[in-house]
C-alpha positions, 0 to 999 in steps of 0.5 A: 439400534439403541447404539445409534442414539449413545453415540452422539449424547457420548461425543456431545459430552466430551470435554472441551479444549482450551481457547489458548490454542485458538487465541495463539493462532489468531494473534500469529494470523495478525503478526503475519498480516501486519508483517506482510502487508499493512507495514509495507504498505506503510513505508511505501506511502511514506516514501511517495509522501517524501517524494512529493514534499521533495519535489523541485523545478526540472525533476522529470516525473510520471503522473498516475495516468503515465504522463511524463513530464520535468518540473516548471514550477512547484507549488504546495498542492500542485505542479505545473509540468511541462510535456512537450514543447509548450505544452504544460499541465497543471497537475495535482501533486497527488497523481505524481508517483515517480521519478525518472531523472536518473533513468532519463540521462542513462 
């Protein structure tokens, strides 16, 4: 019985390890997160920023809600497309995400 009460006091006085191992992982654990998301995610809203600082008259684009629509007229916070026909939508830049032109005439 005696037995029982020595073994914790004997394995809560063992020597600690070094923090370095600890640090070591948690800066690898961070290189790996920005490496595969935050620096992806950064280059892709670059790019969308390009695309819409981009944009011009008769560019064919999709809106956020899948609307497709060309250009008409481009202004510095919105865009007026149209849809079919007569119809045009005065759109906010921001819910422009992409361009198919070049899918369009192939």
């Amino acid at each position: 019985m005696n037995m029982l009460f020595v073994l914790p006091l004997q394995a809560a006085a063992a020597p600690q390890g070094s923090a370095l191992p600890t640090i070591i992982m948690f800066g690898a654990i961070i290189l790996v997160m920005w490496l595969f998301m935050i620096r992806p995610q950064r280059k892709q809203q670059k790019e969308l920023a390009e695309f819409r600082n981009a944009l011009k008259k008769g560019d064919k684009v999709v809106t956020v809600g899948g609307i497709y629509g060309e250009i008409v007229e481009v202004n510095e916070k919105t865009a007026l497309i149209r849809v079919d026909g007569d119809v045009k939508l005065r759109v906010d830049k921001q819910g422009l995400v992409k361009d198919y032109s070049e899918t369009a005439q192939k």
